[in-house]
C-alpha positions in Angstrom: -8.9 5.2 -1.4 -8.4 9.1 -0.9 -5.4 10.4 0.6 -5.5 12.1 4.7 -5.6 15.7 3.7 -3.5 16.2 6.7 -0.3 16.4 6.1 -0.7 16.2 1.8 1.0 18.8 -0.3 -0.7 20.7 -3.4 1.2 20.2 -6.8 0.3 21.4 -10.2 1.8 18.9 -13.0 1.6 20.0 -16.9 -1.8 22.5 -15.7 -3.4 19.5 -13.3 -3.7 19.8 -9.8 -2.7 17.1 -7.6 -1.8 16.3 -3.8 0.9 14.2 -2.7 1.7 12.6 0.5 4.9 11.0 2.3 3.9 8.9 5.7 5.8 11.3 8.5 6.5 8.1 9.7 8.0 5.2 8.5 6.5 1.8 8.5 8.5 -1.0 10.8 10.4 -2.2 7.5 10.7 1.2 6.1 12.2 1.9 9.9 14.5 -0.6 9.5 15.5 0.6 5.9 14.7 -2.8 4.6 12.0 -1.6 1.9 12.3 2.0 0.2 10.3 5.2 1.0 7.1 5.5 -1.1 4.3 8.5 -1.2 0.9 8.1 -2.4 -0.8 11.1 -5.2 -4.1 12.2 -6.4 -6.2 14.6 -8.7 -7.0 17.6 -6.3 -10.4 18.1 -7.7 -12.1 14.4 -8.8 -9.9 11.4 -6.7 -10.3 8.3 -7.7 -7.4 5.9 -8.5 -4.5 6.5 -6.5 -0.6 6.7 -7.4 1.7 5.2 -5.1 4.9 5.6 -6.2 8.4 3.6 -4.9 11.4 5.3 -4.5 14.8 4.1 -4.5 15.3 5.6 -1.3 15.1 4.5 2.1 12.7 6.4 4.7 14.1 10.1 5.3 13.0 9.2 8.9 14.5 5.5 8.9 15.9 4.6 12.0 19.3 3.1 11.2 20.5 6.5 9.9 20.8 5.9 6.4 21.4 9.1 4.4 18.1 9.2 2.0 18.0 11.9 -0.2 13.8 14.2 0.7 11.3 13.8 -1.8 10.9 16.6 -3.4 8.1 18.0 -5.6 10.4 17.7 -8.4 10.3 13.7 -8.1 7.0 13.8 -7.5 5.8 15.9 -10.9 8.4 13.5 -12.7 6.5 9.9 -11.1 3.3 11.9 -11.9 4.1 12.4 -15.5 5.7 8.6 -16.0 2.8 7.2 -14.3 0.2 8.9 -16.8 2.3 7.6 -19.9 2.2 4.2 -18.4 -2.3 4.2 -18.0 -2.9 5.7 -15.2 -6.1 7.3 -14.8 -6.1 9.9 -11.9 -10.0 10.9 -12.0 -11.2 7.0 -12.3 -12.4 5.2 -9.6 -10.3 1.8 -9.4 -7.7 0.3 -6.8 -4.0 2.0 -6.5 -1.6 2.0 -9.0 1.9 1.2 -8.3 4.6 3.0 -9.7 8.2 1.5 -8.9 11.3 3.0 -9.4 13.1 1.3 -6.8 15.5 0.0 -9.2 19.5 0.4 -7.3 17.6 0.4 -3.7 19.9 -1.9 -1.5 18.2 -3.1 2.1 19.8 -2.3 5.2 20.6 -6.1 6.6 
């Protein structure tokens, strides 16, 4: 599954080149800051599998107006480099892998 370029951002990560996406939009849940914000990465040059990564943020754009702190590249270079020492393989075809770090997230009830 390749990322939309539309709307993905370039990042270099230890000499790799990668792009990283956030949904502008959050999905119904996310809206309703009962599941955390994720974004989705890939290798610039050769995608394959892709990274999608869980925050333990809700949606910057939820619509209860929960403070979330913006992803920033930072976070994303840091899920990048956790994700590669936990397997996964950026330039090899294969379903997504999932990265969570949503550990402290509390849903909006």
């Amino acid at each position: 599954m390749a990322l939309v370029r539309k709307g993905s951002r370039r990042i270099v990560v230890d000499g790799t080149a990668y792009r990283w996406r956030l949904r502008g939009r959050p999905t119904y849940i996310q809206g309703l800051a009962w599941s955390p914000c994720t974004f989705a990465v890939e290798h610039a040059d050769t995608p394959g599998m892709t990274l999608v990564a869980t925050t333990d943020q809700p949606h910057p754009s939820n619509w209860i107006g929960h403070e979330a702190e913006p992803v920033l590249p930072s976070r994303v270079a840091a899920a990048v480099r956790v994700a590669l020492r936990q397997g996964w393989t950026p330039t090899v075809p294969g379903s997504a892998f999932h990265l969570d770090q949503s550990a402290g997230f509390t849903a909006s009830l």
